[in-house]
Each structure stands twice: as C-alpha cells, then as structure tokens.
N, C-alpha and C positions, 0 to 999 in steps of 0.2 A: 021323761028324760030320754026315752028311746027315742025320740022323733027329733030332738036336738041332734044326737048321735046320726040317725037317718038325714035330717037336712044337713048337717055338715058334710056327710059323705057324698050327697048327691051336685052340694055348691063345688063348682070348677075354682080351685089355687088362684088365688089376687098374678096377676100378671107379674110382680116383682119379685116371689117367693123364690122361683127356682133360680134367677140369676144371683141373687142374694146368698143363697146357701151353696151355691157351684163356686161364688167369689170368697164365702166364708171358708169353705174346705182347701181351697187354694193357699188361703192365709194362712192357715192351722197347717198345713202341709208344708209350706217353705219356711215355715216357724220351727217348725218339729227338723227340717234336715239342717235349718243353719245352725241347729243345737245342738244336734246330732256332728256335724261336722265339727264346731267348735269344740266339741267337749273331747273328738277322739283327736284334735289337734294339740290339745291341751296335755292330755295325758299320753299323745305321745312325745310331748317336748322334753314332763317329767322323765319320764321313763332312758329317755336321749343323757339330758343330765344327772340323772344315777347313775347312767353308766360311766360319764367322762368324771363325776366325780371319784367312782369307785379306785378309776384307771387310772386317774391323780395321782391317791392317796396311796394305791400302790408303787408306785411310781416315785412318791417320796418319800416311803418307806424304804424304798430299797437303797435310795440315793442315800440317808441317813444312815444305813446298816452297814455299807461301802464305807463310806466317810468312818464310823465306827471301828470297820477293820483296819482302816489303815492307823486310824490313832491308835489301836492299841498292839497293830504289830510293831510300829515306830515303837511302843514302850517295851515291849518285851526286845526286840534286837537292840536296844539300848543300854537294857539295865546293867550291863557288867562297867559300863561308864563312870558309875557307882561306887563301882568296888573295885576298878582297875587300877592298878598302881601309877600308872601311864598319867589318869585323869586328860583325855579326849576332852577338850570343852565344846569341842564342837556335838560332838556324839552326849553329851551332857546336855546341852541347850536344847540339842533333839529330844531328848527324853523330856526334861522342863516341859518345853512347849507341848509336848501329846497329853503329857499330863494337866496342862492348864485346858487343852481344850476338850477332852474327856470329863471334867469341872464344867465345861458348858455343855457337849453331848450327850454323856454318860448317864444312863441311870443313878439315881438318890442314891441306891444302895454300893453299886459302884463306885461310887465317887468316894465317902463312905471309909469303905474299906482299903479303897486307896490311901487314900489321908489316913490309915491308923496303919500303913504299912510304910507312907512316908515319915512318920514319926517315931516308929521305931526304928528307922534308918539311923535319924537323925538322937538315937537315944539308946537303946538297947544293944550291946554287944551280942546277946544271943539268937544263936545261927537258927534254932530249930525253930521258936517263935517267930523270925523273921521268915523262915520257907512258909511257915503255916500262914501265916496275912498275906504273903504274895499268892502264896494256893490260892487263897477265898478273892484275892483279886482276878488272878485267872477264871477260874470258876466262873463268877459273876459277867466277866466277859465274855465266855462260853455261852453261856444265858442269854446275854443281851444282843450278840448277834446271831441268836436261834440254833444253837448248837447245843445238841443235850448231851449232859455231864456221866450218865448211863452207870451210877456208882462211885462216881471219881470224888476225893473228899480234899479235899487240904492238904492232907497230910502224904499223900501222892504226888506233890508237887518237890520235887529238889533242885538246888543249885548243885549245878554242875559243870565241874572245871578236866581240862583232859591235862 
C-alpha cells in the first residue's frame, strides 16, 4: 500500500485538474455571494416593511382615537339637549348622530353602557341612577381614548346646572 501512496505522490496532476478545481471554487464562490446577497436583501426588505407597518398601525390608531375624541366630546357638550326645556333639535340630532356613530367606533363595552344610559333616559325618572350610567359612560370613554380614571368611580360623575 505504501508504494501506491509513493507512486501517486510522485505521478504529476492530469493537466485538467487545476483548471477544473480554480473553475470549481469560482462557482461555489459566486454561489455562496449571490446568497449571501439575496438573503441580506431579503431581510432587509422584511425588516423595511415592519417598520412602515408598525408606523401604519400607529398611525391609524391615532386617527381612530381622534375621531373617538371628537364623537364623544360632541356627546357630552350635547347632552343638556336632553333635558333642556328649549329642546335644540339641532344640538339633539348632534347628540343622536355621535351616538350612532360611537355604535360603530366605540368599544363593546362602551356602547354597552351607553344603551343602558339611553334607556334609562328614555324610562327612569331617577336622577342618581341616571348620573351613575352616564359616570360608567364617561369612565369607559376615559379608557378608550387612553386616559386613566386614577380612582374615579361613577359615582364622581354629576349633573350640573348653575
């Protein structure tokens, strides 16, 4: 076996060996960087679109929270419409509408609580129950456009006439 080992080291490389392995490594070389390249092009595309998605979503979060503020300060500058002897229909129609479209915006629980503060409008004479369901409607609204309540309960809430 030594003397194989010995003639193979002494026979001279076939004439096509080196250009073969010099074209091989070329290959494996521009293989390995167009992969190299694709893959950091790749993930930096992801990385691109996580970002504008992120900046979307906040984006239309914020649009959403806005649109929010305003439907529910329309309901609170409203609501003496309500109970004005005057009866505004215009200032009446304003309230309606923030309240139908707080029914599309508004958080479940929101909405909710609206609806059982509109029906005891439209039912209840008593004054304290009625503060206490517009409380938990405020409240709620507190909440939904990321203002915290820090203690505040229901029962914190009053109507008030000068």
């Amino acid at each position: 076996m030594s003397q194989v080992v010995k003639w193979l080291a002494m026979k001279p490389l076939e004439w096509w060996f080196t250009p073969l392995m010099t074209f091989a490594g070329a290959v494996i070389g521009a293989g390995a960087s167009i992969l190299a390249t694709w893959l950091t092009q790749h993930y930096s595309m992801k990385a691109q679109l996580a970002l504008k998605r992120v900046g979307f979503e906040t984006s239309v979060a914020a649009a959403l929270r806005t649109e929010k503020q305003t439907r529910y300060l329309a309901i609170l500058q409203n609501l003496e419409s309500l109970y004005s002897t005057s009866q505004d229909p215009a200032r009446k129609a304003e309230f309606l509408r923030a309240v139908r479209e707080v029914w599309l915006l508004g958080d479940p629980s929101l909405v909710s609580k609206l609806t059982a503060f509109l029906v005891d409008i439209a039912g209840s004479r008593n004054l304290d129950t009625r503060e206490q369901l517009f409380g938990d409607v405020v409240l709620e609204m507190r909440t939904d456009i990321g203002l915290k309540n820090d203690g505040l309960t229901n029962n914190d809430f009053r109507f008030h006439s000068v």
